[in-house]
Structure formats: structure tokens, C-alpha cells
C-alpha positions as CSV (number, residue, x, y, z in Angstrom):
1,X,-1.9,-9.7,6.3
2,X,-0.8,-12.5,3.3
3,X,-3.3,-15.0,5.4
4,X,-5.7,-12.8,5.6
5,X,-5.6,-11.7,1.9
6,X,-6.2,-15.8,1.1
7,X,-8.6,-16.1,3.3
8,X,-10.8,-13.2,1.4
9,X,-9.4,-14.4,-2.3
10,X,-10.7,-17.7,-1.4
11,X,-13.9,-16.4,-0.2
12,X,-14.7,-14.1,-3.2
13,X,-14.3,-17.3,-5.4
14,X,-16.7,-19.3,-3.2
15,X,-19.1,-16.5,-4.2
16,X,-18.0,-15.6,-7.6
17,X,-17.0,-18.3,-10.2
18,X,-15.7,-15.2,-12.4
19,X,-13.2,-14.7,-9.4
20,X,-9.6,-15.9,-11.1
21,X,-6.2,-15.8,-9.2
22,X,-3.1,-15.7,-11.6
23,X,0.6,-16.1,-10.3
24,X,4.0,-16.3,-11.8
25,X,5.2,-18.7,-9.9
26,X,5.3,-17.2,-6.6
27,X,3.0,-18.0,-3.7
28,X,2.6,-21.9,-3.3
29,X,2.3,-22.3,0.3
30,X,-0.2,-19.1,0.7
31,X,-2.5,-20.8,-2.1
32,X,-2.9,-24.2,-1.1
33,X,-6.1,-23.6,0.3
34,X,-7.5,-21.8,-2.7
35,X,-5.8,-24.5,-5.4
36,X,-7.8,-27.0,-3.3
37,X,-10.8,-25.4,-3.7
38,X,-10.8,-23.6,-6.4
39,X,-8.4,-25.2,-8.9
40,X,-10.2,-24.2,-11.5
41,X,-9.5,-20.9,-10.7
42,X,-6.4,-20.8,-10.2
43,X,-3.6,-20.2,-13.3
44,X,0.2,-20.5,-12.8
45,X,1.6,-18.1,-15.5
46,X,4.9,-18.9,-14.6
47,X,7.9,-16.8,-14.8
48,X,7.1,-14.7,-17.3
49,X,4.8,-12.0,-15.2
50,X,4.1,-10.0,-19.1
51,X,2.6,-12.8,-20.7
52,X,0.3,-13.3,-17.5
53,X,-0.6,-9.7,-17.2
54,X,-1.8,-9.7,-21.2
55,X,-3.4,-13.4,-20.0
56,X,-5.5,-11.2,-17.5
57,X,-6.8,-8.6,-19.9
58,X,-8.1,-11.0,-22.0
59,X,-10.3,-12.9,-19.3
60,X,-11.0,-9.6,-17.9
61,X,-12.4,-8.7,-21.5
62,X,-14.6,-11.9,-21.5
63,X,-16.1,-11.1,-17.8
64,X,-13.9,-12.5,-15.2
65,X,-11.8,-10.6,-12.5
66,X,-8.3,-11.7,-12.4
67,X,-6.1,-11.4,-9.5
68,X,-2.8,-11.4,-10.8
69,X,-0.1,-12.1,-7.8
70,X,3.3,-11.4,-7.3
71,X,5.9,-10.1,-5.8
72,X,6.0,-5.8,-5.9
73,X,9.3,-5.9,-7.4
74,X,8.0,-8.0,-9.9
75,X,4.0,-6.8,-10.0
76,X,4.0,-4.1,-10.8
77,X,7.3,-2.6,-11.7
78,X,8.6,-5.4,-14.1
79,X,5.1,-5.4,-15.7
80,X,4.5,-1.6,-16.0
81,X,4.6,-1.4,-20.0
82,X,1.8,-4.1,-19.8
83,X,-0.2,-2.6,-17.1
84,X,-0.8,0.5,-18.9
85,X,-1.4,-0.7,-22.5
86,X,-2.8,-3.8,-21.7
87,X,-5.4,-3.2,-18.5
88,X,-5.1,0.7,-17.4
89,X,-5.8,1.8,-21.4
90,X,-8.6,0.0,-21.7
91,X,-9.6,0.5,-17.7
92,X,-10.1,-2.9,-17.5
93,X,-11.2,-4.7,-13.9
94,X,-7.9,-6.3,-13.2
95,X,-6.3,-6.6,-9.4
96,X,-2.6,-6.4,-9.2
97,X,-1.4,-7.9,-5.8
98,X,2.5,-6.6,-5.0
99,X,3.2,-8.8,-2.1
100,X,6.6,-7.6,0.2
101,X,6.5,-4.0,-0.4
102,X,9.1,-2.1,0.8
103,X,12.0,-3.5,2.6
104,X,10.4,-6.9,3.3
105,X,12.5,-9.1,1.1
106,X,15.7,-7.5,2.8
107,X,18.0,-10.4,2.5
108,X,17.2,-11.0,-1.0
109,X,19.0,-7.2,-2.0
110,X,18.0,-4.6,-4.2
111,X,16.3,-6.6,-6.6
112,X,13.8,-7.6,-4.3
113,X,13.3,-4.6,-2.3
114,X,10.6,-2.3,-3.9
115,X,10.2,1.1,-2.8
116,X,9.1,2.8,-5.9
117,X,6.1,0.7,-6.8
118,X,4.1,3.3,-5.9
119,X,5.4,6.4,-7.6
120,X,5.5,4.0,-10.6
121,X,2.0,3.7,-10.7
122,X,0.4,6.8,-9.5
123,X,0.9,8.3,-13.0
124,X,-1.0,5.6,-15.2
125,X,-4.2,6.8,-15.8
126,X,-7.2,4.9,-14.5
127,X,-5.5,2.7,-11.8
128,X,-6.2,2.9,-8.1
129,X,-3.6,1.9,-5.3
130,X,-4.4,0.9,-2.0
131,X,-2.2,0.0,1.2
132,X,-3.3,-1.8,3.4
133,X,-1.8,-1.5,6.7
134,X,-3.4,-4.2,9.1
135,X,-5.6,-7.7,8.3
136,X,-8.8,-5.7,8.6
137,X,-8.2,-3.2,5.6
138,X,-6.4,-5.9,3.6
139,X,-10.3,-7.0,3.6
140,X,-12.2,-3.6,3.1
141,X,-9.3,-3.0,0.1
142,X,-10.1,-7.1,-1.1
143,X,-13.8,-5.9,-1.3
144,X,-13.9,-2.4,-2.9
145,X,-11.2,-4.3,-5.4
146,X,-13.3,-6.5,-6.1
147,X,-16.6,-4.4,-6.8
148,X,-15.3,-1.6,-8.6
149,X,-15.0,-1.4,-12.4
150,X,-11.6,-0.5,-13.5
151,X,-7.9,-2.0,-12.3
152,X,-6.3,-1.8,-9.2
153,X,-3.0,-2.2,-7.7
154,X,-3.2,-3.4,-3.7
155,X,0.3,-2.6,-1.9
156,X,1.0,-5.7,0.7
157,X,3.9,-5.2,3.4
158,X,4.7,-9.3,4.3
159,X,5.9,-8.3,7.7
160,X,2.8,-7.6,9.9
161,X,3.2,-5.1,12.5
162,X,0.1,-6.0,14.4
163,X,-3.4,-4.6,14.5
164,X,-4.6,-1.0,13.6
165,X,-8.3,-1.7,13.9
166,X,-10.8,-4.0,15.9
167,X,-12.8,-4.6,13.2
168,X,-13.1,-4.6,9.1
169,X,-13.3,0.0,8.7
170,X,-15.0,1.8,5.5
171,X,-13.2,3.1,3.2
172,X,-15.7,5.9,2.0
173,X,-13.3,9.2,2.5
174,X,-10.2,6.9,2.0
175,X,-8.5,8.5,5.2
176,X,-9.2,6.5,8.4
177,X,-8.6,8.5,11.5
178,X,-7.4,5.4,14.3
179,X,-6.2,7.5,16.7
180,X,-7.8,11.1,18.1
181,X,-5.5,13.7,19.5
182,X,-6.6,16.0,22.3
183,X,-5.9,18.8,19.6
184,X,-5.0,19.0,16.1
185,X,-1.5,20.4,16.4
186,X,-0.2,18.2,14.6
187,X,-1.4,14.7,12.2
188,X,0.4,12.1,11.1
189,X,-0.9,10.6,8.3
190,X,0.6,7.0,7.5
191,X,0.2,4.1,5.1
192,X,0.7,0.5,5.4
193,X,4.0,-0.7,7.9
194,X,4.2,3.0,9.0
195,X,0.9,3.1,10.5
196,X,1.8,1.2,13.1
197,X,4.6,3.6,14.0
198,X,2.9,6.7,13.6
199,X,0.6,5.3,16.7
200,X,3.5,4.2,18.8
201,X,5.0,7.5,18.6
202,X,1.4,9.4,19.3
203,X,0.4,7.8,21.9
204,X,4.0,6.6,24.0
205,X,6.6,8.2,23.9
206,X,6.1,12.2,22.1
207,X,4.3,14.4,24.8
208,X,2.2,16.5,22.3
209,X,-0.6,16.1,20.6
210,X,-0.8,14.4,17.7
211,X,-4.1,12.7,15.7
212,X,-3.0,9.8,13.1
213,X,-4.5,8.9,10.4
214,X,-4.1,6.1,8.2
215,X,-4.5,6.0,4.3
216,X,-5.3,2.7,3.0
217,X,-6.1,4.3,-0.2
218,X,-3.1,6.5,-1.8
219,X,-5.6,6.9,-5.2
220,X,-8.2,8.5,-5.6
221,X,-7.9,10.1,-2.6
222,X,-9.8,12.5,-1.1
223,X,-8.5,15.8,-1.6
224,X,-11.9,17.7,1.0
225,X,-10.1,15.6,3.2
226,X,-6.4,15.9,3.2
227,X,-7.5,20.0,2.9
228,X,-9.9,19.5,6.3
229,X,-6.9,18.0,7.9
230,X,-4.7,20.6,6.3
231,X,-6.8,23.2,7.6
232,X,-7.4,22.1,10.9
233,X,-3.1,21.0,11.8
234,X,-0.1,23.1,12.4
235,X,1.9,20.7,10.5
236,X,1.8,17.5,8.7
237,X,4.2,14.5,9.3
238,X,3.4,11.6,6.4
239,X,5.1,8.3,7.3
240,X,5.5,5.7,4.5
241,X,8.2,2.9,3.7
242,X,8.5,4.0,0.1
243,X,10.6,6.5,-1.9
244,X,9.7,10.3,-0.8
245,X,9.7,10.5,-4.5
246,X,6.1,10.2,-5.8
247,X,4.4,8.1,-2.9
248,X,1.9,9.2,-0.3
249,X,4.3,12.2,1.2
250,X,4.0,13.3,-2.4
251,X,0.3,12.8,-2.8
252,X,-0.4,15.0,0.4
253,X,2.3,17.7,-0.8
254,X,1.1,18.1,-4.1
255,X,-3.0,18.9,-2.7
256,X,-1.6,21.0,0.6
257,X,0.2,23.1,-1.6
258,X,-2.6,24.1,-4.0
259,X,-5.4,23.9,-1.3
260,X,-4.1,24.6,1.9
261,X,-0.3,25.8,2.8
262,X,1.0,24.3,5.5
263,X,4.7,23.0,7.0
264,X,4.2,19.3,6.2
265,X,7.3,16.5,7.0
266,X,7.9,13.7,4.6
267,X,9.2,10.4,6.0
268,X,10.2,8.4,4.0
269,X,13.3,6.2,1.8
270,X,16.1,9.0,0.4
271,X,17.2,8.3,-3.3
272,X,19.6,5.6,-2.7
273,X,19.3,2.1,-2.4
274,X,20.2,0.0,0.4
275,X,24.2,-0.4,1.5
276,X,23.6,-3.6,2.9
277,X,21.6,-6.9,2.9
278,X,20.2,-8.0,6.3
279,X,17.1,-8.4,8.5
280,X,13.8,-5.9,7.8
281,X,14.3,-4.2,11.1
282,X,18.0,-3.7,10.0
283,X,16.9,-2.0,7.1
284,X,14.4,-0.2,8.7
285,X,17.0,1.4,10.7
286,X,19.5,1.9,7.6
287,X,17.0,3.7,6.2
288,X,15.7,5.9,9.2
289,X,12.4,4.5,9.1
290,X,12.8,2.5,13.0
291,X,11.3,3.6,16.0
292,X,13.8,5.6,17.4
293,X,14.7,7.4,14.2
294,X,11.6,8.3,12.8
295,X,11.3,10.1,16.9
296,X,14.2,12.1,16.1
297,X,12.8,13.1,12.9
298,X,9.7,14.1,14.1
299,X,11.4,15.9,16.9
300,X,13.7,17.8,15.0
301,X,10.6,19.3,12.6
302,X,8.8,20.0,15.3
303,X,11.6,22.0,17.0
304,X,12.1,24.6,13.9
305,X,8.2,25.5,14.3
């Protein structure tokens, strides 16, 4: 997903000279291609991610769209106070890029593992998030980033867990169903890693029938959609690799309770942080979010129907 991201960058600055990428110092191998060919619009900030996010407000006041890079334990939770008064105050057309969401930077420890990113965000007026789970909705997110009016926060997982789609999807109801279920006993409804899981699960190894879905756009999102799939499921299981605190579990929670009642199962990080360093898929597991566990979680729920 990282290439891919470069890839589109690079090409929206081909197209648009306004088009600005901004990193604190992170990134150098990912950008060589865009600091060859665009090295006039590309800044280095730095460490010092507030000063670049109060750089970006002011070209975003003068008419260009800056992408400001980093990593998401960094971007946006170091740089929150700046985001809101800086950008999301004055709903200024500023991308935020939080590369290695989640569990991604596992070795690295706590400090580098950011699982509340989201939750962080959700509650600063103005901003959208998106996550991405696969190459071809890193671009439709790149793209309605770029055209839309007002700041943005884009949610990258480094580790790639394969393909969702075939091809680039729209974005237009902001839940993408990738996977029909011969009924609608029950949906899954995933963002970014977890997407990939959710379909594993559906369609190999859980013999009932599930429909997944997978929400690339956390906010806005459609409520007439979360409450169609409310309406039309026996139960809800969301999927994320973020805190159940505030994220996408929360999202769906907080509409299906006003809107449509219904038995919905969060997946997600508990409220602790990691016990160990070690590989992603070892943290995965620490943190129930593997394969196998996330199975036994769903089939657990699904036995006290």
C-alpha cells in the first residue's frame, strides 16, 4: 500500500503543481521517486512534526494542498493540538498521512505502535479519516483527498495483507460490500488490516453466512447505510486493529444504537498496551486480533445468539 500511495502522490503532482508533500524526516526511500521529480515539491520539516503541521496551514492558506507524512504515532497523535487549531479550525485542505497504523512498527514498542489514532481524531470537528485496506482504495482515498475542500487524515497499515479488490472501487456510500453472503445473518464490517481477515473467515473456514464489508471511510460515514445493514443482519461483528475505544466498532455502535438495535461484536485492541516487543503477526496474536483468535471470537458471539 506505501508504493502504491507514491505512486498516486507522485502522480497528483505531475497534474497539480499546488500538490506539496511535507515529511519530518521520515520516508526517504518511499520518496525518491517523487524528490526526483518533483523536488520542488517536496519539504523536509524535520523532526519537529508541529512546526511542519503550522508550515502546512500556511501554504494551504495561499492555495496549495499539503501532504504532510509521517509516521501514525507521530501524525497525528503527537501533532493533535496543531491539527485542530491550526488546519481542522479553519477547515483547511490539508492531508495527514499516518503511515504503520496499528501494530506495524512492533519491534520498535509502544511508542511506535498506534492504536488510538483514530479515536483521537474522530472528535475534531471538520476532519475526515479514511482506511484504506488494500492498494486499490489507498488510490480512491488519494483521490477524494485530494478533491475535497477541508482536511483529512488517511490511516496506512505498512504491512499489506494482499488484495481486497480487482480494481480502483467508489467510495460514494463509504461502505464497500467485497464479499456477498448467501443471507444476511450476519456482516462483518472491517477496516484496513482486518479486512482481509474478515474474508478469510467468511468464505474458509466459518460454515454460516456471513456478507463483509469493508469501510475505507470511518468519517463521514454513512449512517442509511450502517442502518440498511443493521436492519437487514442478525448481528454485527466489526473487525479493526485499533483500540475498541472510539474507532470503527465505536462508530457502528454509536448509529446501531440510535437507529437500529441490534447484538453487534467489537473486535478489536483491549485497554492495555502491548506486553512484549516482537514480530506484527506476534502481536497480532498478543492481542487476539490473528486468524485463529479472531475465529474463536466470532464463534463464541455467535453461540450466545
Amino acid at each position: 500500500m506505501r508504493k502504491t500511495f507514491s505512486e498516486e502522490l507522485i502522480r497528483l503532482a505531475e497534474n497539480d503543481p499546488r500538490v506539496l508533500l511535507l515529511t519530518g524526516d521520515h520516508g526517504y526511500s518511499l520518496f525518491d521517486n517523487f524528490r526526483k521529480k518533483h523536488p520542488r515539491q517536496y519539504i523536509n520539516a524535520g523532526i519537529a512534526e508541529q512546526n511542519m503541521v503550522g508550515v502546512a496551514a500556511g501554504l494551504a492558506r495561499t492555495g496549495f494542498k499539503p501532504f504532510v507524512y509521517g509516521l501514525s504515532s507521530f501524525i497525528p497523535i503527537r501533532v493533535i493540538e496543531q491539527i485542530k487549531i491550526d488546519v481542522a479550525y479553519d477547515n483547511l485542505p490539508v492531508v495527514f498521512i499516518g503511515d504503520g497504523a496499528g501494530f506495524v512498527y512492533s519491534h520498535l514498542g509502544a511508542s511506535h505502535q498506534s492504536t488510538e489514532d483514530i479515536s483521537c481524531i474522530r472528535s475534531i470537528p471538520e476532519i475526515s479519516i479514511y482506511s484504506p485496506s488494500d492498494r486499490f482504495e489507498v488510490i480512491s482515498c488519494m483521490r477524494r483527498a485530494y478533491e475535497i475542500k477541508s482536511p483529512v487524515y488517511l490511516r496506512i497499515g505498512k504491512s499489506d495483507r494482499g488484495d481486497v479488490h480487482k480494481d480502483v472501487p467508489e467510495l460514494d456510500c463509504g461502505l464497500i460490500n467485497v464479499m456477498h453472503g448467501k443471507s444476511n445473518d450476519y456482516a462483518l464490517i472491517a477496516t484496513g488490516s482486518m479486512v482481509r481477515t474478515a474474508i478469510d473467515i467468511a468464505s474458509n473456514d466459518y460454515p454460516i453466512n456471513m456478507s463483509v464489508w469493508s469501510a475505507p471511510i470511518i468519517k463521514p460515514i454513512s449512517y442509511k447505510h450502517v442502518i440498511s445493514i443493521c436492519n437487514k443482519s442478525k448481528a454485527i461483528i466489526v473487525l479493526e486493529e485499533h483500540s475498541k475505544y472510539g474507532g470503527l466498532g465505536s462508530v457502528i455502535a454509536e448509529i446501531a444504537s440510535q437507529y437500529s438495535p441490534i447484538r453487534i461484536l467489537r473486535v478489536a485492541v483491549d485497554d492495555k498496551f502491548s506486553n512484549k516487543c516482537g514480530t506484527y503477526d506476534y502481536l497480532l496474536k498478543e492481542h487476539l486480533l490473528d486468524y485463529q483468535s479472531v475465529r474463536n471470537s466470532i464463534q463464541k458471539f455467535i453461540s450466545r445468539i
